[in-house]
Biopython code that builds the backbone (N, CA, C, O; Angstrom):
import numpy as np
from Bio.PDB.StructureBuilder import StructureBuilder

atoms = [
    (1, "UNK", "N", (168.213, 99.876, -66.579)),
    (1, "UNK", "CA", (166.905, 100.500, -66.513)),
    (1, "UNK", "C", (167.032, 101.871, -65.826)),
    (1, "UNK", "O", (167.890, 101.885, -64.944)),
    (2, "UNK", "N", (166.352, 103.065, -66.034)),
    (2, "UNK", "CA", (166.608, 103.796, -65.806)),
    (2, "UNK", "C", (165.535, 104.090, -64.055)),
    (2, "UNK", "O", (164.448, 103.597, -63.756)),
    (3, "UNK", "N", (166.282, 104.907, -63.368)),
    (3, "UNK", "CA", (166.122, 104.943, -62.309)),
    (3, "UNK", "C", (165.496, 106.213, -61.872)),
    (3, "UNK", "O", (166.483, 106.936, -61.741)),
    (4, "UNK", "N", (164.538, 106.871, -61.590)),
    (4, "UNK", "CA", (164.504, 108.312, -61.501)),
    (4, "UNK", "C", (165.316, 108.516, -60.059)),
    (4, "UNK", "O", (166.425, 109.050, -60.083)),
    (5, "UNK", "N", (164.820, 108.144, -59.004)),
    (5, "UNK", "CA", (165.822, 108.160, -57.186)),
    (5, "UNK", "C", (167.268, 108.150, -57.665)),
    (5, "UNK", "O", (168.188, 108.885, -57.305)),
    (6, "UNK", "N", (167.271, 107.319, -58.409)),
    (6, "UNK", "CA", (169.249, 106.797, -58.022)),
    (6, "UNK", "C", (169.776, 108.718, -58.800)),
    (6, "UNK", "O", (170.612, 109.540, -58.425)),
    (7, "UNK", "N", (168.500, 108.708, -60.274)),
    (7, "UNK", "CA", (169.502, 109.972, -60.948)),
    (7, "UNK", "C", (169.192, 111.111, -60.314)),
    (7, "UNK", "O", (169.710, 112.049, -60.921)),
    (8, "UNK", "N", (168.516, 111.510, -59.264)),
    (8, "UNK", "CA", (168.039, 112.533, -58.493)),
    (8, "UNK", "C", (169.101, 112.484, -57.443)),
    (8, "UNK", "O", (169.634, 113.534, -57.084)),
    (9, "UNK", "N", (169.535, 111.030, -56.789)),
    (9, "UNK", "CA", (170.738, 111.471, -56.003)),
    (9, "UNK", "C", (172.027, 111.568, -56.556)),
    (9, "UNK", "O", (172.840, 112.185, -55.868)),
    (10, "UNK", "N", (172.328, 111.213, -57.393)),
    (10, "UNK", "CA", (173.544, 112.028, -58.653)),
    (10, "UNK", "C", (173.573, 113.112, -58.635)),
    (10, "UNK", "O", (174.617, 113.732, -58.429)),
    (11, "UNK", "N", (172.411, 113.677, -58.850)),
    (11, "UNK", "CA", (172.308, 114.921, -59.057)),
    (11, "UNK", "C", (172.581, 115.990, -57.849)),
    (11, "UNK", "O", (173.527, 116.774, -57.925)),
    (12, "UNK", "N", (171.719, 115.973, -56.765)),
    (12, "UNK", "CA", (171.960, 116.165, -55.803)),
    (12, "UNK", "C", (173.754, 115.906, -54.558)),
    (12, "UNK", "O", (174.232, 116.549, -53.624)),
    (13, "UNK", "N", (174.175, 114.575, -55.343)),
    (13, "UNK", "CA", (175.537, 114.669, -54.968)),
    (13, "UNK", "C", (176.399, 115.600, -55.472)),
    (13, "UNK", "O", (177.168, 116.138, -54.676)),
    (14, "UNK", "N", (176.449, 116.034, -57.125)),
    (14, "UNK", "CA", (176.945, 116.791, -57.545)),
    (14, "UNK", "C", (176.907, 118.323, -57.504)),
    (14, "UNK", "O", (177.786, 119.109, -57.857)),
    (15, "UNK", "N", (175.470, 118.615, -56.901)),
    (15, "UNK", "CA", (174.582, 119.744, -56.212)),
    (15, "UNK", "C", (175.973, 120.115, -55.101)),
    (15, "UNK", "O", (176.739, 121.077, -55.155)),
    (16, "UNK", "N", (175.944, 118.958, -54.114)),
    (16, "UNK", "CA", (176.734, 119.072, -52.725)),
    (16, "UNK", "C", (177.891, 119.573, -52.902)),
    (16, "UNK", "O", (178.296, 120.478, -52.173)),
    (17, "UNK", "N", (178.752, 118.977, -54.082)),
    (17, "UNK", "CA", (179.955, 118.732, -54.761)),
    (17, "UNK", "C", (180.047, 120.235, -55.104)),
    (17, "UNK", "O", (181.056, 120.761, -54.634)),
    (18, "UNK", "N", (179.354, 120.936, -55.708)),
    (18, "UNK", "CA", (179.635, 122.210, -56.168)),
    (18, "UNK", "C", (179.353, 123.310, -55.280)),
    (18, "UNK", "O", (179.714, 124.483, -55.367)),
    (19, "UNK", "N", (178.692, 122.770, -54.465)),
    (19, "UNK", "CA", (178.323, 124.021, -53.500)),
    (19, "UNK", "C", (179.655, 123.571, -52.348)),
    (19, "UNK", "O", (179.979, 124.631, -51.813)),
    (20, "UNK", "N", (180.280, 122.745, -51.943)),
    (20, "UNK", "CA", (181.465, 122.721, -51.568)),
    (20, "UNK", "C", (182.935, 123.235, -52.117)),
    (20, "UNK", "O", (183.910, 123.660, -51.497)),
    (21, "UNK", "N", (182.707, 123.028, -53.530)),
    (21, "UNK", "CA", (184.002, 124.073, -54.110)),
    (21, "UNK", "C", (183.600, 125.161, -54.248)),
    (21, "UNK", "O", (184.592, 125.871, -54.410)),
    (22, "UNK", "N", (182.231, 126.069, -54.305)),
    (22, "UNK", "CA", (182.214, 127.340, -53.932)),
    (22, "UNK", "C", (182.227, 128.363, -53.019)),
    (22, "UNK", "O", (182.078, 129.575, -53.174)),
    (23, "UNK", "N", (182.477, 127.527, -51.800)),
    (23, "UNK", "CA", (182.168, 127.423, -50.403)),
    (23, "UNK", "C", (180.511, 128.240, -50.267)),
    (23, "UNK", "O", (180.184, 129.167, -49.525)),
    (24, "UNK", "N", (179.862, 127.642, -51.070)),
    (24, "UNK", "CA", (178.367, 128.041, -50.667)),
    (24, "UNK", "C", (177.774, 127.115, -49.465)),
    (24, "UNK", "O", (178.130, 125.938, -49.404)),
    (25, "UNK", "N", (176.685, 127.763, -48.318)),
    (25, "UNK", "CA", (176.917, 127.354, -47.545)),
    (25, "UNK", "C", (175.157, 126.896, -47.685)),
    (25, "UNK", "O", (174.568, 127.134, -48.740)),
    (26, "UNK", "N", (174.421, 126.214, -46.484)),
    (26, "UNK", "CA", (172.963, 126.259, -47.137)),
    (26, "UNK", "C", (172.475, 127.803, -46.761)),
    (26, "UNK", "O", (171.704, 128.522, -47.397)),
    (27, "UNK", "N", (173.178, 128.077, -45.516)),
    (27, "UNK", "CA", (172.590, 129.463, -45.217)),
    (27, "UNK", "C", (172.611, 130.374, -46.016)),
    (27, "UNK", "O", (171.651, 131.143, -46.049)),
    (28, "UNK", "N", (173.794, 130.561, -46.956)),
    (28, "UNK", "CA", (174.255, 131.161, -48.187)),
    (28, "UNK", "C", (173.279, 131.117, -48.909)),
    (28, "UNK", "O", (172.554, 132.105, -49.019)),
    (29, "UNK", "N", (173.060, 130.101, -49.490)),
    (29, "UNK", "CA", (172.298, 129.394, -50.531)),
    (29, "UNK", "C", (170.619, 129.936, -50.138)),
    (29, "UNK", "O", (170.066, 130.491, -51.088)),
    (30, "UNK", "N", (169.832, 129.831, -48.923)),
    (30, "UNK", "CA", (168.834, 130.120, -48.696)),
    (30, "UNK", "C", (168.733, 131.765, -48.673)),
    (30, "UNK", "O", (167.635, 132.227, -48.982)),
    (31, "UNK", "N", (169.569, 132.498, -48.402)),
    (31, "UNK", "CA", (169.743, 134.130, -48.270)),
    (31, "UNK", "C", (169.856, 134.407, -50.107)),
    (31, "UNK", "O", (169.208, 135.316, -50.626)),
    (32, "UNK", "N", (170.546, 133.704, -50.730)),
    (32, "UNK", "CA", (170.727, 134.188, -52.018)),
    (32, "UNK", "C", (169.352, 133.851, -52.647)),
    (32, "UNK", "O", (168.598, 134.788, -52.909)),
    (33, "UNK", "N", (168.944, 132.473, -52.926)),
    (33, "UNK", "CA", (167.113, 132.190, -53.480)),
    (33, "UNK", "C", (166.255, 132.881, -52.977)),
    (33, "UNK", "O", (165.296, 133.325, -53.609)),
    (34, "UNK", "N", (166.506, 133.109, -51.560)),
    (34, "UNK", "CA", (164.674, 133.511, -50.737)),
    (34, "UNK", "C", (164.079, 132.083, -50.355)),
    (34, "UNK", "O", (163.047, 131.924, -49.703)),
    (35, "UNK", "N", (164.642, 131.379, -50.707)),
    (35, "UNK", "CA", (164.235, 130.240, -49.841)),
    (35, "UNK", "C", (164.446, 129.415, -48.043)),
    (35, "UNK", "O", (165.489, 129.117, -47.462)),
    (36, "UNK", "N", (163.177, 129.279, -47.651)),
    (36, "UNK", "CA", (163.900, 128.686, -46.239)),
    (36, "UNK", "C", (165.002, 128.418, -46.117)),
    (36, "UNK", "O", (165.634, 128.250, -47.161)),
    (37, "UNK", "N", (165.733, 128.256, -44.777)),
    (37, "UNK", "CA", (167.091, 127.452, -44.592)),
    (37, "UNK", "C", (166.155, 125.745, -44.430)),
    (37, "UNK", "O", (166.371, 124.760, -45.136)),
    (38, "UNK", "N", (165.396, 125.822, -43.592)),
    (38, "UNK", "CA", (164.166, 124.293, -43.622)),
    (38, "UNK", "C", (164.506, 123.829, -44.946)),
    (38, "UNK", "O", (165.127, 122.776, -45.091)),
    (39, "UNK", "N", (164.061, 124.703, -46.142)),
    (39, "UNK", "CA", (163.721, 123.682, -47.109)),
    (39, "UNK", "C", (164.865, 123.797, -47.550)),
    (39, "UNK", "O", (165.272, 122.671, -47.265)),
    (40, "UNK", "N", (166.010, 124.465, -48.202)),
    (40, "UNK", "CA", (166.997, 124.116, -48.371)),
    (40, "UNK", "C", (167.849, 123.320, -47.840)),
    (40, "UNK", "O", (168.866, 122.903, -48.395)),
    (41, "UNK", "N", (167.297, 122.938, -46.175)),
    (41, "UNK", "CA", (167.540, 121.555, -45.558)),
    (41, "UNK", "C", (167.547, 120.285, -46.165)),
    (41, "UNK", "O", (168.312, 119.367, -46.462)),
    (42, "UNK", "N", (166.262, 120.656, -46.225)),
    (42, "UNK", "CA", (164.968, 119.385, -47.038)),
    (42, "UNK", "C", (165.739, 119.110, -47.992)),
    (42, "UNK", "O", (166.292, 118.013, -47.910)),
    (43, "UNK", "N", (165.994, 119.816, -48.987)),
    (43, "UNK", "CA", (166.873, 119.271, -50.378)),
    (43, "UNK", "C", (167.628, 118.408, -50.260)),
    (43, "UNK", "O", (167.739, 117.263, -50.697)),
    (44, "UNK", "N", (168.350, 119.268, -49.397)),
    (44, "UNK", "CA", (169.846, 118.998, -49.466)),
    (44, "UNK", "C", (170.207, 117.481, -49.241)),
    (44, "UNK", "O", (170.979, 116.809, -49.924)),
    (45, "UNK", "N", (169.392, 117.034, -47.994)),
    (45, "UNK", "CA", (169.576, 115.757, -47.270)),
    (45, "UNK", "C", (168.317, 114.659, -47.537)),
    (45, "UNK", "O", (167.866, 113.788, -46.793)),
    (46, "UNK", "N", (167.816, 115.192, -49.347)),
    (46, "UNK", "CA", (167.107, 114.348, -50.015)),
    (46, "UNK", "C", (165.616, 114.571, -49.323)),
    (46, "UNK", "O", (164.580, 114.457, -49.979)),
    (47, "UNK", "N", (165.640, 114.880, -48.015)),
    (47, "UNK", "CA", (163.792, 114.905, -47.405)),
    (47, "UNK", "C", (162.847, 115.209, -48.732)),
    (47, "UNK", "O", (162.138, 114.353, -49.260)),
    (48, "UNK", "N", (162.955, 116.467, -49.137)),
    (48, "UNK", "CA", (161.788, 116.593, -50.371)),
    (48, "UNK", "C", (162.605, 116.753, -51.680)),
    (48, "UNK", "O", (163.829, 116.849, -51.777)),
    (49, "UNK", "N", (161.882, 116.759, -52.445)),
    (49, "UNK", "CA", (162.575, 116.637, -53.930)),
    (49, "UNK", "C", (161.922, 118.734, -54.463)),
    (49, "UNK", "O", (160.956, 119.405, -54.100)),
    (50, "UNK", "N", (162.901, 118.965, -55.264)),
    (50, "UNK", "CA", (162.464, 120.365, -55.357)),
    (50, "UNK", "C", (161.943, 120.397, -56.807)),
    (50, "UNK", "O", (162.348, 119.674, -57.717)),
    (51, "UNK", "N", (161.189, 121.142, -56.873)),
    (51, "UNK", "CA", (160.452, 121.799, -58.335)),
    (51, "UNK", "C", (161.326, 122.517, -59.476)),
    (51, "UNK", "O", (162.113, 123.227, -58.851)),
    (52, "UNK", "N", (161.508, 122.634, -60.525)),
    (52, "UNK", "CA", (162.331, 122.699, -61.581)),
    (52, "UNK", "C", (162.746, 124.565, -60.754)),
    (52, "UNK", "O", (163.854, 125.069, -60.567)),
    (53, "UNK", "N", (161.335, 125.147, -60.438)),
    (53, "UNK", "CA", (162.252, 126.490, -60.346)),
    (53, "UNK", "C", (163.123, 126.389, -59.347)),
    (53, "UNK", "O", (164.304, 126.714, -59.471)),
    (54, "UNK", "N", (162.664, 125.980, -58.388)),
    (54, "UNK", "CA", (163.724, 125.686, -57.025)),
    (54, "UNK", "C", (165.196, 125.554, -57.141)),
    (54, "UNK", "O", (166.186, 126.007, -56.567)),
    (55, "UNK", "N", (164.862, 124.530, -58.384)),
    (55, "UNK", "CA", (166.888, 124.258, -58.936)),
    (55, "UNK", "C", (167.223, 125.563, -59.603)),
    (55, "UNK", "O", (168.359, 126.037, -59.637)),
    (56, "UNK", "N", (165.954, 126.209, -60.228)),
    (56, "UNK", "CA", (167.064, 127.167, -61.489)),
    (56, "UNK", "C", (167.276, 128.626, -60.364)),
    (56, "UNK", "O", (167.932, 129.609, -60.709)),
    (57, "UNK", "N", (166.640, 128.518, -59.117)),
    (57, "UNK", "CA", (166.802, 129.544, -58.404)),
    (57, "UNK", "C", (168.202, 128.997, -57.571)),
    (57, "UNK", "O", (168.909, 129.927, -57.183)),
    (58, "UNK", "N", (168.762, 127.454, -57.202)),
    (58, "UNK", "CA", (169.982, 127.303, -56.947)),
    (58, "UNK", "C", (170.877, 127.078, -57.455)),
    (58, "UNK", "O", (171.967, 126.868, -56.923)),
    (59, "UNK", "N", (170.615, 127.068, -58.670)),
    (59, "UNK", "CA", (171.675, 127.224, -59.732)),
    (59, "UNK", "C", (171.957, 128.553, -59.564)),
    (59, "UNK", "O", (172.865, 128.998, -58.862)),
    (60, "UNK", "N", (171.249, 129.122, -60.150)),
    (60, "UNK", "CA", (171.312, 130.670, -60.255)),
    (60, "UNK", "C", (172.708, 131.190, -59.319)),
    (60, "UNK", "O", (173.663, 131.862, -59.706)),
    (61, "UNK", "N", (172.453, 130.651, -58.044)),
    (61, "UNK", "CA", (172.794, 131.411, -56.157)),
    (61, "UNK", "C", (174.221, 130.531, -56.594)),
    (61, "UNK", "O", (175.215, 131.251, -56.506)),
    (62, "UNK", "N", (174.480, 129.312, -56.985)),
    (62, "UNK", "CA", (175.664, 128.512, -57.460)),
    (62, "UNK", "C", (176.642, 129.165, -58.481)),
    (62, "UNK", "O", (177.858, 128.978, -58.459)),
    (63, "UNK", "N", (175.943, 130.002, -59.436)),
    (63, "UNK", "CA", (176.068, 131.166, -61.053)),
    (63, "UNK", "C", (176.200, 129.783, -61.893)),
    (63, "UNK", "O", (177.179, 129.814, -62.639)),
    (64, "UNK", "N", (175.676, 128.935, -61.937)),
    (64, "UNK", "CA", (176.276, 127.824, -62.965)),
    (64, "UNK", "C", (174.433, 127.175, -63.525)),
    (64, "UNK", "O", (173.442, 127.139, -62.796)),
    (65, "UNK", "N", (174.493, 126.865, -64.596)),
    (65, "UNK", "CA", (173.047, 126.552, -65.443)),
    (65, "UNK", "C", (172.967, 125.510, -65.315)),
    (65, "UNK", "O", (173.892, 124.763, -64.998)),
    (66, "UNK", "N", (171.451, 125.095, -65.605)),
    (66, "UNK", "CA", (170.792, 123.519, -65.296)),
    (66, "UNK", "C", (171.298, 122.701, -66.193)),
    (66, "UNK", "O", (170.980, 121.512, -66.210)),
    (67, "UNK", "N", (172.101, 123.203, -67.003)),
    (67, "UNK", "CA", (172.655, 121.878, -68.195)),
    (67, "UNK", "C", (173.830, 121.346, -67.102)),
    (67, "UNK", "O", (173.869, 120.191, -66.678)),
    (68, "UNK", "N", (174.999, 122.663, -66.644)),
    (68, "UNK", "CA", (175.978, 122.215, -65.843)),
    (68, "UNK", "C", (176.107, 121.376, -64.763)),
    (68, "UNK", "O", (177.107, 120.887, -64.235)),
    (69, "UNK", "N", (174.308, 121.240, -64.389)),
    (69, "UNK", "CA", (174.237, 120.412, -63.318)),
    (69, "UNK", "C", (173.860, 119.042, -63.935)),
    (69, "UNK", "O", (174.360, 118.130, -63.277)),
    (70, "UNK", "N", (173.226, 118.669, -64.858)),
    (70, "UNK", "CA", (172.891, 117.404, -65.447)),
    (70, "UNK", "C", (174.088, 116.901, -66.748)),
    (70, "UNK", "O", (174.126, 115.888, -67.447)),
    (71, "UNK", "N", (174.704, 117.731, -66.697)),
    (71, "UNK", "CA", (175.838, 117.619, -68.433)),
    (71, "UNK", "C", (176.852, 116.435, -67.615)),
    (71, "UNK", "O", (177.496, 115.579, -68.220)),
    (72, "UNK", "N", (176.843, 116.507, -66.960)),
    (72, "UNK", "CA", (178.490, 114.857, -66.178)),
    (72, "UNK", "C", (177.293, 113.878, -66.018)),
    (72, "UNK", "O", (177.665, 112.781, -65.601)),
    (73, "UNK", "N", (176.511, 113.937, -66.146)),
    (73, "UNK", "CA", (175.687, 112.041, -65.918)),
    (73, "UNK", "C", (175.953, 110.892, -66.969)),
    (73, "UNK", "O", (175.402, 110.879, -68.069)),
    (74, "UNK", "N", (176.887, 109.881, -66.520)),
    (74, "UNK", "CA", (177.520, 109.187, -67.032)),
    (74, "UNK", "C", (178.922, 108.885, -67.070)),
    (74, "UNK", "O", (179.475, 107.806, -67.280)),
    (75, "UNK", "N", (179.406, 110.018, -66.833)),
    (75, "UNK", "CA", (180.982, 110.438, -66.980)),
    (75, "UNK", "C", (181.332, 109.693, -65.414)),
    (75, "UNK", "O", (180.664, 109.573, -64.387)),
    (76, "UNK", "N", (182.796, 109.249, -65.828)),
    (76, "UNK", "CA", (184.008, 108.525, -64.955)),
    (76, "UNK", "C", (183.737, 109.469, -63.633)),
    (76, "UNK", "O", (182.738, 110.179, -63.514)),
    (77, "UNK", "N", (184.658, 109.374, -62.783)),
    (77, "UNK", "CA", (184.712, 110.098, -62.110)),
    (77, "UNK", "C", (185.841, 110.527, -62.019)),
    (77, "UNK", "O", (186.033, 111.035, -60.914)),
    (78, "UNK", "N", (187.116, 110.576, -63.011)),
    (78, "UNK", "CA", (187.956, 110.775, -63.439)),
    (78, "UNK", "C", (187.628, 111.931, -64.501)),
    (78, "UNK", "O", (188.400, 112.886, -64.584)),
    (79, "UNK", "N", (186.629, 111.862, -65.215)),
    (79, "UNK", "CA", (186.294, 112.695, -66.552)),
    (79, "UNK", "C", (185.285, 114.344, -65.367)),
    (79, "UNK", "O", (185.123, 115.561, -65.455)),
    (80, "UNK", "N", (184.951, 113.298, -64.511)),
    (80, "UNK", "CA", (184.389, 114.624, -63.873)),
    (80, "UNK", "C", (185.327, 115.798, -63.399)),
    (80, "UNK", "O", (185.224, 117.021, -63.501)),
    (81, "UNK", "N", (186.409, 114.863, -62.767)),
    (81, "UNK", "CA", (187.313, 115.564, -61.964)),
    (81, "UNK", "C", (188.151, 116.502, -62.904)),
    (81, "UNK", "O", (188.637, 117.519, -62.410)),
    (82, "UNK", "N", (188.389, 116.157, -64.511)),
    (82, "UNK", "CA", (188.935, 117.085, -65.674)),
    (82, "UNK", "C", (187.943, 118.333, -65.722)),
    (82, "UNK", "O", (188.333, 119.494, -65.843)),
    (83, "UNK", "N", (186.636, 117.952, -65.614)),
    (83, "UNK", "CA", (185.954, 118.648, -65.871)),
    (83, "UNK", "C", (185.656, 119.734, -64.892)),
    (83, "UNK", "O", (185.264, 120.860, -65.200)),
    (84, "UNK", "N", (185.848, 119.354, -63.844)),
    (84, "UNK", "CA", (185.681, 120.420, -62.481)),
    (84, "UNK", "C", (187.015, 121.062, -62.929)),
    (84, "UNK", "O", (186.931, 122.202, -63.386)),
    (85, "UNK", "N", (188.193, 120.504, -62.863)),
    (85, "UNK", "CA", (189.219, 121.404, -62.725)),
    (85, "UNK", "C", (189.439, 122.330, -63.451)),
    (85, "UNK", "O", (190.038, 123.362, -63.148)),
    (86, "UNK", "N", (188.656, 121.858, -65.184)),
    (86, "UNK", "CA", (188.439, 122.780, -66.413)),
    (86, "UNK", "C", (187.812, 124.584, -65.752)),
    (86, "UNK", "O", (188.313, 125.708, -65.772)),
    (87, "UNK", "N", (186.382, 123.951, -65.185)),
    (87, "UNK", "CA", (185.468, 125.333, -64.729)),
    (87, "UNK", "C", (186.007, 125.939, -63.885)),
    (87, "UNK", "O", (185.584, 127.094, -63.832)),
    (88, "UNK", "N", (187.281, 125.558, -62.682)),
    (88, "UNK", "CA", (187.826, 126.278, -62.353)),
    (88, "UNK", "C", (188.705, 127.134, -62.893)),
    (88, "UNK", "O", (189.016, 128.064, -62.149)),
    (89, "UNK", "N", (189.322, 127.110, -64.207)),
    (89, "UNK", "CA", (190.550, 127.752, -64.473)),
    (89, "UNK", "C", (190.128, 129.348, -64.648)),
    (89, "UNK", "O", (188.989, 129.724, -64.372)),
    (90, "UNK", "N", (191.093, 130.194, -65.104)),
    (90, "UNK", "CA", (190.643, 131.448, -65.196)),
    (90, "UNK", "C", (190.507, 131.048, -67.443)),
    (90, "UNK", "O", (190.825, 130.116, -68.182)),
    (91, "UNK", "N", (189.699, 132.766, -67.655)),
    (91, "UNK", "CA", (189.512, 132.125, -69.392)),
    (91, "UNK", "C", (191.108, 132.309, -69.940)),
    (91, "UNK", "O", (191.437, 131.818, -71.020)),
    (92, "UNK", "N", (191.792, 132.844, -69.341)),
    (92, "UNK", "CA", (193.256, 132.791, -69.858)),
    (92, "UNK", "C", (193.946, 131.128, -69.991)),
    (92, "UNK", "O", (194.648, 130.926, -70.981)),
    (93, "UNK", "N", (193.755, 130.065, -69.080)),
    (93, "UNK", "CA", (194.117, 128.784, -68.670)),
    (93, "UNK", "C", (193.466, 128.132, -68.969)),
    (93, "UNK", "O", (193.885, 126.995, -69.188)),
    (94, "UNK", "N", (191.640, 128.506, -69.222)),
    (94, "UNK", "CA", (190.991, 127.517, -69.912)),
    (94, "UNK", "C", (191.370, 127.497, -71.800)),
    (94, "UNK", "O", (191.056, 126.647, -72.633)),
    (95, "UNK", "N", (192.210, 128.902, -71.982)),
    (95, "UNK", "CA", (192.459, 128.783, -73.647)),
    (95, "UNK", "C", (193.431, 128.112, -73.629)),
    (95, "UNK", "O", (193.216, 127.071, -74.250)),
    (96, "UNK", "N", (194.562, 128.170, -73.172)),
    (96, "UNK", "CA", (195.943, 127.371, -72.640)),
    (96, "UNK", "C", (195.682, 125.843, -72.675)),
    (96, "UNK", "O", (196.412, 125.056, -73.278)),
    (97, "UNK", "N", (194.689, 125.529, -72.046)),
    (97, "UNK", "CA", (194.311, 124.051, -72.253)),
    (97, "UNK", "C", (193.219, 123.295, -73.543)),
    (97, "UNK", "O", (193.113, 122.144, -73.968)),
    (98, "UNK", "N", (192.551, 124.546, -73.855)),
    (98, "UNK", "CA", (192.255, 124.150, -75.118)),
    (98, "UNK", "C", (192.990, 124.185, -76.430)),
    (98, "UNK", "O", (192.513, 123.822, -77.505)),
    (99, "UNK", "N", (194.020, 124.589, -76.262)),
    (99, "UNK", "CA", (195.058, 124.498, -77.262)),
    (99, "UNK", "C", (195.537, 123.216, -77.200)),
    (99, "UNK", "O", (195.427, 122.443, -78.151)),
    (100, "UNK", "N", (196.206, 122.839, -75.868)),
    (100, "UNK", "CA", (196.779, 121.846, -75.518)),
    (100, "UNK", "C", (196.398, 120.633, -75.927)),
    (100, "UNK", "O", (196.983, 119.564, -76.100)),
    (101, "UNK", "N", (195.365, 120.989, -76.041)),
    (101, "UNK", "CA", (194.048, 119.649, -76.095)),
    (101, "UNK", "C", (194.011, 119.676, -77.789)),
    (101, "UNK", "O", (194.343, 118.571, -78.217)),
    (102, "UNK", "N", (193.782, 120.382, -78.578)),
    (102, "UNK", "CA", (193.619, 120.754, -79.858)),
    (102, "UNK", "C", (195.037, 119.922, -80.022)),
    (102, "UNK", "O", (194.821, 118.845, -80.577)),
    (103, "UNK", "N", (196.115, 120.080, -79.765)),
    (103, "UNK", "CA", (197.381, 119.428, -80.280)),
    (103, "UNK", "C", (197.653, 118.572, -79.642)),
    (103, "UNK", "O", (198.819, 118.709, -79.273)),
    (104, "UNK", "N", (197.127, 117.526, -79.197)),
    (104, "UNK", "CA", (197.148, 116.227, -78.716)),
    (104, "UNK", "C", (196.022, 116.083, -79.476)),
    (104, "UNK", "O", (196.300, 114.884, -79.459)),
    (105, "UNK", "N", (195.003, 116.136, -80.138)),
    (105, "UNK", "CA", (193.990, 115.717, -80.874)),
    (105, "UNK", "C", (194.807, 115.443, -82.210)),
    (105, "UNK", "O", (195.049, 114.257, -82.431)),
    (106, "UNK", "N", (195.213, 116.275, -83.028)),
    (106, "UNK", "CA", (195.787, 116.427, -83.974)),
    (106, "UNK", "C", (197.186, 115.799, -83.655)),
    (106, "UNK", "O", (198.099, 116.223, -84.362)),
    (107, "UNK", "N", (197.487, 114.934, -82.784)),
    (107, "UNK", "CA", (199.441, 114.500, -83.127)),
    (107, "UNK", "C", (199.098, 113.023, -83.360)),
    (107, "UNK", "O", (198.330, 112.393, -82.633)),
    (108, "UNK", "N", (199.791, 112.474, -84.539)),
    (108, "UNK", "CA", (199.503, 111.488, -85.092)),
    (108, "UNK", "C", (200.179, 110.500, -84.411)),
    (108, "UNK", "O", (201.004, 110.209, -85.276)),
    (109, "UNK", "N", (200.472, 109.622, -83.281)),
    (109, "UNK", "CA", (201.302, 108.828, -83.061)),
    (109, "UNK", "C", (201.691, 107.860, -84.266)),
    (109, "UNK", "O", (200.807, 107.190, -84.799)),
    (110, "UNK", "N", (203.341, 107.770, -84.800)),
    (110, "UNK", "CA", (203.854, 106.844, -85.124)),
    (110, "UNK", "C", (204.619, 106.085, -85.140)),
    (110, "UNK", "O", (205.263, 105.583, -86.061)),
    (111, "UNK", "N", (204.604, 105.872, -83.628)),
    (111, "UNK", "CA", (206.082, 105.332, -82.831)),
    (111, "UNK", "C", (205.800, 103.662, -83.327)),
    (111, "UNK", "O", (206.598, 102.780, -83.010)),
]
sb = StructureBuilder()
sb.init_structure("model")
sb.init_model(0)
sb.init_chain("A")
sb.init_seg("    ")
for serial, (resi, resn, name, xyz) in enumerate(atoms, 1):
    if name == "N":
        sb.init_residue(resn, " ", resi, " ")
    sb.init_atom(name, np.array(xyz, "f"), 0.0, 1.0, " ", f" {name:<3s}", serial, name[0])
structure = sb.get_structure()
């Protein structure tokens, strides 16, 4: 059954999760939106729940879009961790691995 709390703190974990590999900080984060450091408190540690602009203004301060924040719901946490390491690469290493990936798609095992 679907949960709205449980997928709001998913979300919000993964919120944490990314603002830790960017080393965004909340103070960061509140200087870049215009938003309180209070309410960027509030978020953060679940107190209030924020309004759709609120996210697209911390997305924004993050540079990453509201799909990027809801697109892993469901995924392993193994499939996440491909996936983080993917958005880190530079676009030279992310083509490098999409090749890679393209020819492991295409190799027929017939051992």
């Amino acid at each position: 059954m679907y949960n709205p709390d449980e997928e709001y703190q998913h979300m919000l974990d993964k919120f944490k999760i990314i603002c830790k590999q960017k080393n965004k900080t909340q103070y960061a984060l509140a200087k870049a939106t215009g938003i309180s450091d209070s309410s960027i408190w509030n978020i953060m540690n679940g107190v209030s729940k924020p309004y759709i602009y609120t996210m697209l203004l911390l997305c924004e301060a993050l540079e990453i879009s509201m799909g990027e924040l809801f697109a892993n719901f469901g995924l392993s946490s193994e499939e996440e961790s491909i996936i983080s390491a993917y958005r880190s690469l530079s676009p030279k290493k992310r083509r490098m691995l999409e090749v890679y990936v393209d020819m492991l798609l295409k190799y027929d095992e017939e051992f």
